[in-house]
N, C-alpha and C positions, 0 to 999 in steps of 0.2 A: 504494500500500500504506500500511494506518496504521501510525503506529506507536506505540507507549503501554510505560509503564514500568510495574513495580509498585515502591514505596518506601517500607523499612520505616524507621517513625518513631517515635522515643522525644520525646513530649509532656510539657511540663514547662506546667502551667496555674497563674495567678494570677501571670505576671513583670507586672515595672514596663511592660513594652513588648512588644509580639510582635520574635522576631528568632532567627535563625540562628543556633543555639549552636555548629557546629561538627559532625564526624564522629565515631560510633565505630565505626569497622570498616567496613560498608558501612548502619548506621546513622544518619540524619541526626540530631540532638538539635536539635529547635525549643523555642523558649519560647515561649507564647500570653499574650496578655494576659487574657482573657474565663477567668472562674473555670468549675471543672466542674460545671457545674450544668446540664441540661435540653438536654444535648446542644451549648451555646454554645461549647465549647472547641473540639468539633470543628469546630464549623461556621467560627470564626475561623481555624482550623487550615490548611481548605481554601481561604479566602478569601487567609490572608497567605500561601499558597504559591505558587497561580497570580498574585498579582500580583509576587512573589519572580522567580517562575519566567516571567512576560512570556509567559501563554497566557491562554486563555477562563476564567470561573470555575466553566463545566459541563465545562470539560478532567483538574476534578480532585475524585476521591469517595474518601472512606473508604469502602474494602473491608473491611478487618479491626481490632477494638480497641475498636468503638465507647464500652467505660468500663472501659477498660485506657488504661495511660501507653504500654505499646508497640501501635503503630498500623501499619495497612499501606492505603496509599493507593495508588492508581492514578493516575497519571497519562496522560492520552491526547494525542499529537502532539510526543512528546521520548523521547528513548532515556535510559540512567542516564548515560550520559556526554556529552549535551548538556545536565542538570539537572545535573551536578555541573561544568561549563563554565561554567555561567549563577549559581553559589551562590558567594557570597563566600568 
């Protein structure tokens, strides 16, 4: 059986460094490095997750937000409480 999360995320775009800002609620708060411009922020978005998060980089796609700061991604092959095991 697969298993896959969905994970809603509040994206803060143009930080010094991509990084895990912490929770709010059942919210994750990421910072991206790549400004929002042409789609970059998300696409950084989903790249510093799955390497964050220790899966494939086609394990993880923006479903919802695409030029909104709140986001809702998918993740495929992790539950929300093996992603919030594996997040600082």
């Amino acid at each position: 059986m697969a298993t896959s999360c969905r994970l809603a995320i509040k994206a803060i775009p143009n930080a010094p460094r991509s990084a895990v800002a912490g929770w709010l609620g059942d919210t994750l708060k990421v910072k991206v490095h790549a400004p929002a411009l042409e789609g970059r922020a998300n696409e950084a978005l989903c790249e510093f997750l799955a390497e964050t998060l220790k899966v494939h980089h086609r394990s993880v796609a923006l479903v919802q937000g695409d030029k909104s700061r709140q986001k809702l991604v998918q993740i495929d092959g992790l539950t929300l409480a093996d992603i919030k095991a594996r997040l600082p």
